[in-house]
C-alpha positions as CSV (number, residue, x, y, z in Angstrom):
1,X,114.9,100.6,102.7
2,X,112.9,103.5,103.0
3,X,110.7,102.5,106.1
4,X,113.1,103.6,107.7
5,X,113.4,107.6,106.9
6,X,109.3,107.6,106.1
7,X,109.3,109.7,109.5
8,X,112.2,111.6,109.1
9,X,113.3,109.6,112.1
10,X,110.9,112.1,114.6
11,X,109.2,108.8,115.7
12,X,112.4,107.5,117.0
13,X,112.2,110.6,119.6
14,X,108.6,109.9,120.9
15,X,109.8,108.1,123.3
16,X,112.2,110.6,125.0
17,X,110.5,113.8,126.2
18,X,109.2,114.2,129.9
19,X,106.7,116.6,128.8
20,X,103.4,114.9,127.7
21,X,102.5,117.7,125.4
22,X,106.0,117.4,123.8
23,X,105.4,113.5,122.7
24,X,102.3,114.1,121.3
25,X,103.7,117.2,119.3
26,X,105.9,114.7,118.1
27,X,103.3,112.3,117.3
28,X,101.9,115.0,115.1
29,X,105.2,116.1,113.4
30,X,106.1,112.5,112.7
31,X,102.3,111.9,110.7
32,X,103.1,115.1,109.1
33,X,106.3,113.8,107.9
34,X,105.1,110.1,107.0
35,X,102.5,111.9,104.7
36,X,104.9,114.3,102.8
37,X,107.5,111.4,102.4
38,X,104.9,109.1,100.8
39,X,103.6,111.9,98.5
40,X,107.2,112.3,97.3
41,X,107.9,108.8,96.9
42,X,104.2,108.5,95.2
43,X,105.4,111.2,93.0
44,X,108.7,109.6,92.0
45,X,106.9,106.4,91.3
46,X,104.6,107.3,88.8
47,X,107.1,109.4,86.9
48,X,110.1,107.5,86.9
49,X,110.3,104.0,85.2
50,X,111.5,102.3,88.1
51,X,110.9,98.9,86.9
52,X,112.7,99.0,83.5
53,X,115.4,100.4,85.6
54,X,115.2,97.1,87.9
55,X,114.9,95.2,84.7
56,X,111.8,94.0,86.1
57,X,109.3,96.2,84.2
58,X,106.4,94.4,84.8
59,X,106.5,95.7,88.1
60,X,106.3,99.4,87.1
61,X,102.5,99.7,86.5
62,X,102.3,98.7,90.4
63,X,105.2,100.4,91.8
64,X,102.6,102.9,92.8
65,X,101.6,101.2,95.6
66,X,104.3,100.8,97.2
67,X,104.0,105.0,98.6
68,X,100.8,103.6,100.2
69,X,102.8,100.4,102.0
70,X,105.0,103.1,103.0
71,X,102.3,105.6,104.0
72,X,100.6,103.2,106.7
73,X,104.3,101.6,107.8
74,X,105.2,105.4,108.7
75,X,101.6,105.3,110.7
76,X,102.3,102.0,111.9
77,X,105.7,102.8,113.4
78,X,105.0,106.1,114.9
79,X,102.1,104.7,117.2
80,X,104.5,101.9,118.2
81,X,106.5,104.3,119.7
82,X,103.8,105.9,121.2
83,X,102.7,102.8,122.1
84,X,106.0,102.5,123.8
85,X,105.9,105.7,125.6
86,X,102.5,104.3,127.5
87,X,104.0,101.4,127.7
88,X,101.0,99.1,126.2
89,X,102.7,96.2,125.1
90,X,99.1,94.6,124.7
91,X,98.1,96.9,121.6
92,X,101.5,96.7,120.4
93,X,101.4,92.7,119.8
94,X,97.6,92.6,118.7
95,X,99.0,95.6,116.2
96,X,101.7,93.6,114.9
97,X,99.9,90.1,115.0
98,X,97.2,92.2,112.7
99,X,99.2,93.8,110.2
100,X,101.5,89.9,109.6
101,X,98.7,87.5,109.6
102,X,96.4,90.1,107.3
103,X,100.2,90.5,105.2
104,X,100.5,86.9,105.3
105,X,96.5,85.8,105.0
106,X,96.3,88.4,101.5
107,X,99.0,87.1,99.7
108,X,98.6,83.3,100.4
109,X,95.0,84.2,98.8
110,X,96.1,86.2,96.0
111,X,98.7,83.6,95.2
112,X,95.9,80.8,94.9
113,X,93.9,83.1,93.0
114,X,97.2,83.3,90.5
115,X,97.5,86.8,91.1
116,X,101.5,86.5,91.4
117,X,103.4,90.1,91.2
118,X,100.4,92.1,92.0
119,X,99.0,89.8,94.4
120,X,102.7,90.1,96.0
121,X,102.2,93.5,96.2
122,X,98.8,94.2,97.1
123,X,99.2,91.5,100.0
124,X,102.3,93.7,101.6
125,X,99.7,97.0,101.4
126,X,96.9,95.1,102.8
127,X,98.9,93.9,106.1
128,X,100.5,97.8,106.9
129,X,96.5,98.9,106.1
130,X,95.3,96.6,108.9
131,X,98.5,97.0,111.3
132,X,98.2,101.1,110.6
133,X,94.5,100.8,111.3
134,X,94.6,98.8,114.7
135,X,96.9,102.1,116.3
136,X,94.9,104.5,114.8
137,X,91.2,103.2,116.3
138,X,92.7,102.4,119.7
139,X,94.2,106.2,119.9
140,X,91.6,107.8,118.6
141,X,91.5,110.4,121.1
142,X,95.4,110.7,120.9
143,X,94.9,111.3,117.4
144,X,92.7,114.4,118.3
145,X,94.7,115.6,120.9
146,X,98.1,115.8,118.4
147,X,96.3,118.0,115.8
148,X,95.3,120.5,118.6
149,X,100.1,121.3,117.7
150,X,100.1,124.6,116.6
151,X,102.4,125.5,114.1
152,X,105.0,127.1,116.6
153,X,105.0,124.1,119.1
154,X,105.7,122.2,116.2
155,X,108.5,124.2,114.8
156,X,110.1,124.3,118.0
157,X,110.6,120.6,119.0
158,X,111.7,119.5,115.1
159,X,114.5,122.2,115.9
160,X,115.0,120.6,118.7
161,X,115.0,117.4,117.9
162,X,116.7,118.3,114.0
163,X,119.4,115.7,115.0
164,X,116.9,112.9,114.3
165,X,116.3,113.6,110.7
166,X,119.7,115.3,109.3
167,X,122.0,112.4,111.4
168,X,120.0,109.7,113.0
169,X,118.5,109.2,109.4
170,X,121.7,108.3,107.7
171,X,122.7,105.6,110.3
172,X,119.4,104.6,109.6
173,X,119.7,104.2,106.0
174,X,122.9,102.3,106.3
175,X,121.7,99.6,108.6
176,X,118.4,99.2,105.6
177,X,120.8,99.2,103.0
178,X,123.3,97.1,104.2
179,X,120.6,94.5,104.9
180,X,119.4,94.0,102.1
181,X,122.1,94.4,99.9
182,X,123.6,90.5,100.3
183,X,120.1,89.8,98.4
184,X,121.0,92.1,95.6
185,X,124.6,90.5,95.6
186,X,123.2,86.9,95.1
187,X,120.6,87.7,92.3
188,X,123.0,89.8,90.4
189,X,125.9,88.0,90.9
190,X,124.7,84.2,91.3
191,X,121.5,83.9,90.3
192,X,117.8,84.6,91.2
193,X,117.0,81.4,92.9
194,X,120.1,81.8,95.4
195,X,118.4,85.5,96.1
196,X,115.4,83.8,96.7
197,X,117.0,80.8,98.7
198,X,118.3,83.8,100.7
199,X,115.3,85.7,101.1
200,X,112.8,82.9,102.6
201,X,115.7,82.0,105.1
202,X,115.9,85.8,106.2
203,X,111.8,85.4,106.2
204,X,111.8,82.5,108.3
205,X,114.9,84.0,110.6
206,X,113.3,87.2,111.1
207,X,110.0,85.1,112.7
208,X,112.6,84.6,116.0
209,X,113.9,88.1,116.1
210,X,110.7,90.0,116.2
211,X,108.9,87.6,118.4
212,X,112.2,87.4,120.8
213,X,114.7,90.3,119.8
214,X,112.7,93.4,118.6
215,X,110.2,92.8,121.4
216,X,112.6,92.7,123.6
217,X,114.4,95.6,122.3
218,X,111.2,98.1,122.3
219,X,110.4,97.1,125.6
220,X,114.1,97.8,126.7
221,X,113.7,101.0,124.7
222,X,110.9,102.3,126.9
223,X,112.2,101.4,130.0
224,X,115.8,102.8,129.9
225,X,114.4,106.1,128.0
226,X,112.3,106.2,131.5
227,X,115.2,105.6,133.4
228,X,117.1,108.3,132.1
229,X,114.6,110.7,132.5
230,X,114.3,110.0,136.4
231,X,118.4,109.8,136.9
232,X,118.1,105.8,137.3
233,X,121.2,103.5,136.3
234,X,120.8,101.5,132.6
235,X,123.8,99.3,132.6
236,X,122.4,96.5,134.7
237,X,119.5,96.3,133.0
238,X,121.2,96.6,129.9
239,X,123.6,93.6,131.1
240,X,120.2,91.7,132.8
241,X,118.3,91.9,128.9
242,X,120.9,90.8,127.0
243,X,122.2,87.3,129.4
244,X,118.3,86.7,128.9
245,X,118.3,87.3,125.4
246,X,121.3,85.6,124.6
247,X,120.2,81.8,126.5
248,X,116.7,82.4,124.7
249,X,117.7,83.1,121.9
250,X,120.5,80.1,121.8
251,X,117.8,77.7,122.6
252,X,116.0,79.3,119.4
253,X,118.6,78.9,116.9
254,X,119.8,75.0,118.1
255,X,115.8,74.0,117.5
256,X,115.8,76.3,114.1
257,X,118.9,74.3,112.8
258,X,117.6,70.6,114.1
259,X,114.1,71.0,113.0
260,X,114.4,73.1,109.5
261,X,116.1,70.2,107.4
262,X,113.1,68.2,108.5
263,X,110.8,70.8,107.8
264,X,111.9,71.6,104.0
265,X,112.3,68.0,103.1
266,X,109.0,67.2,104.4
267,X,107.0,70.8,103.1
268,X,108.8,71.1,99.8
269,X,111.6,68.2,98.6
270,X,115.2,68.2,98.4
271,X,115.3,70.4,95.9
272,X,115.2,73.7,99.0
273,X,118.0,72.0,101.0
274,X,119.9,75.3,99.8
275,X,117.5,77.2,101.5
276,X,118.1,74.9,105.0
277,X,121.8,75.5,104.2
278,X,121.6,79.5,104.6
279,X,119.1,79.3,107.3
280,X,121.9,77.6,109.0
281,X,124.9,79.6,108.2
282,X,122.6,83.1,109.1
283,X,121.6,81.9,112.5
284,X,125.4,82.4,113.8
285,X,124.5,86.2,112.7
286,X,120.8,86.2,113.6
287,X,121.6,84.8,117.1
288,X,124.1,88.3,117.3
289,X,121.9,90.4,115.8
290,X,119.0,89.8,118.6
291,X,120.6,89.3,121.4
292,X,122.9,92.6,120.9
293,X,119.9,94.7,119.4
294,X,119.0,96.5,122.5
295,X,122.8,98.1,122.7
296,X,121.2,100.1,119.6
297,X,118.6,101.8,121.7
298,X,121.9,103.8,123.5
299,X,122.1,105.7,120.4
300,X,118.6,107.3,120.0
301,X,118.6,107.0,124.0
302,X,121.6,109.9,124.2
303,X,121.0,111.2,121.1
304,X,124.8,110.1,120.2
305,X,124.4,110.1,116.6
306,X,127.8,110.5,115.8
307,X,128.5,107.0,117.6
308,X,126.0,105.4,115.9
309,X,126.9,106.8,112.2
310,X,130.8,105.6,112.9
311,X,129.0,102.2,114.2
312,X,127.0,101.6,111.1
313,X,129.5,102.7,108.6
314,X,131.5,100.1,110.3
315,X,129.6,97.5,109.7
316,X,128.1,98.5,106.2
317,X,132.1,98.2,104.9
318,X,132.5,94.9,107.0
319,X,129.7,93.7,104.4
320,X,131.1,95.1,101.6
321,X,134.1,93.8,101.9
322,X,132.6,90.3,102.4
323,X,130.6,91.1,99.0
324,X,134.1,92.1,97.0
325,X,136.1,89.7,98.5
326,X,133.8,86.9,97.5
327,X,133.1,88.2,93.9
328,X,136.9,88.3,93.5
329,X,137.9,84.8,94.4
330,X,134.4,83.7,92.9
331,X,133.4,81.6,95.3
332,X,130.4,79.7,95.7
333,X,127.3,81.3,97.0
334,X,127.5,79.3,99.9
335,X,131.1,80.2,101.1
336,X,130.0,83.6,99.9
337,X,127.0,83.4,102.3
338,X,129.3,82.3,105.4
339,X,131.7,85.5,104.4
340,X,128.8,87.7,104.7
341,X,127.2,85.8,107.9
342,X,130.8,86.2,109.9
343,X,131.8,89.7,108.8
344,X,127.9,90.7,109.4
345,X,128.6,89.7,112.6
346,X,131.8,91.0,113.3
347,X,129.8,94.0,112.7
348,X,127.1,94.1,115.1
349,X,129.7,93.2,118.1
350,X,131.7,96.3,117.0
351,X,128.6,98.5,117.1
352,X,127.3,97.2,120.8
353,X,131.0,97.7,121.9
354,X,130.9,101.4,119.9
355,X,126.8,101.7,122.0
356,X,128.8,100.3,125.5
357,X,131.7,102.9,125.1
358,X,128.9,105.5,124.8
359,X,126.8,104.5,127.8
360,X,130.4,104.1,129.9
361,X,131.4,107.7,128.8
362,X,128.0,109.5,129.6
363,X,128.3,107.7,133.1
364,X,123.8,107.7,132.4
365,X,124.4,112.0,133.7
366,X,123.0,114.7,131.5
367,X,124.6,113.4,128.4
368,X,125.6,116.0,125.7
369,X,127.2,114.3,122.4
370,X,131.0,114.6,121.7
371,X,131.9,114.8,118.4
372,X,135.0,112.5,119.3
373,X,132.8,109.7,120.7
């Protein structure tokens, strides 16, 4: 949940400014930022009991190293934008295959080595280590340039861009929160194996929407902030991604569903047919979730904050309501599941439509936020 404020949002506005010196002022402020957040959270791990908190306090001597996960996501995350910005979508998948085959590679081999929680752990630090590591040797002389920012170049553009951190940050946090809370929801109010049922379904779901939806969506992200900035029309390329997305992405889900029984049965017994069971009820939202993701770019894009706080709180009370509904009428976890997968995706339509509304009303000219939008 916090990967997402690690930057204080700056990263998000890499991609905006015109000015090459501006971008990689940013570039500076948002390493800046990614260090000072990690510190704090490094800080607040070692002193806090954290774990006995969680009532899992054989986590707490590790906890630690989570503000170095953090750290090197932060890294990791401002380089893809700037990554982005230059539009190298080479470095950007050789990053990404990096840091999730070394994730994936380190905790597979700390498992057989019967490391279990720390191995967990150390395996997630490992794979943002590499990922970090591939951006920062390929922009090495990027790198240099950015700490040429003087203090008063700096000081300027986080004042300019101050929205980012103080608005764009709670949107931001929303979205995290809201999820990961149906996880929370199932341990506490199930049981741990239907959190976990859950959580390798989300695992195995999110494989489709990074390789198809949030590639998609950066790519998107680069082009339309260029469009913008030479006066160029977005909405039929907006339309254009999203037809694309949305037959790809259908295709996806209808071999996900067919194959996975198969799969599970084959890999691990009938006793994970639970897990086939969400991955099939979460696809209806997954399959929104991608193919409307690059409506969330409009946001940042404009800089209509406001819109996308009203969009998010939206959809955080949508899954709230699927979450107190279902503990009332204590249903099932699979009912509650389907509750959670339809009002989750309820949600995401009303925030494209809130991101569409704010694209129409801008009319793509010298956009400056309403208050009212």
């Amino acid at each position: 949940m916090l990967m997402i404020i690690v930057s204080l949002r700056y990263e998000a506005a890499i991609v905006l400014p015109k000015s090459e010196k501006e971008a990689t002022t940013l570039l500076f402020i948002s390493n800046v930022a990614t260090f000072f957040v990690s510190g704090v959270v490094l800080v607040v791990m070692l002193v806090f009991p954290l774990g006995n908190w969680l009532n899992i306090p054989e986590a707490s001597s590790y906890f630690w190293l989570i503000a170095f996960s953090l750290f090197f996501v932060g890294i990791f995350q401002n380089f893809n934008n700037w990554a982005l910005r230059n539009e190298s979508y080479g470095i950007i998948s050789k990053s990404k295959i990096m840091m999730n085959t070394s994730q994936g590679i380190s905790q597979l081999a700390f498992g057989f080595g019967n490391l279990g929680l720390v191995g967990l752990i150390l395996g997630e630090v490992l794979g943002r280590i590499a990922g970090a590591i591939k951006y920062m040797k390929f922009y090495k002389s990027d790198i240099r340039e950015s700490f040429k920012t003087s203090k008063k170049e700096a000081l300027v553009l986080m004042k300019r861009y101050i929205k980012f951190p103080l608005v764009s940050s709670i949107s931001g946090l929303l979205a995290s929160i809201g999820t990961n809370l149906p996880t929370l929801f199932l341990a506490a109010f199930f049981d741990v194996q239907s959190a976990g049922y859950y959580y390798l379904a989300q695992k195995l779901l999110t494989v489709p929407e990074n390789l198809i939806g949030f590639s998609a969506s950066q790519v998107y992200l680069s082009q339309i902030a260029k469009s913008v900035n030479e006066g160029e029309s977005v909405r039929d390329y907006c339309i254009d991604t999203v037809k694309k997305l949305a037959v790809i992405t259908l295709v996806t889900m209808l071999i996900i569903d067919i194959v996975s029984p198969l799969v599970f049965h084959f890999l691990f017994g009938d006793e994970w047919g639970t897990t086939v069971t969400f991955i099939q009820i979460l696809s209806i939202m997954y399959f929104t979730r991608i193919v409307l993701q690059p409506f969330n770019n409009i946001f940042q894009i404009y800089e209509a904050f406001t819109s996308q706080i009203a969009a998010e709180v939206t959809r955080f009370i949508l899954i709230i309501i699927a979450i107190v509904t279902s503990s009332i009428f204590s249903v099932t976890n699979v009912q509650a599941l389907w509750s959670i997968s339809i009002l989750t995706t309820v949600g995401y339509i009303i925030c494209a439509l809130l991101a569409w509304q704010v694209m129409k009303k801008v009319g793509e000219k010298n956009y400056v936020e309403d208050p009212k939008v």
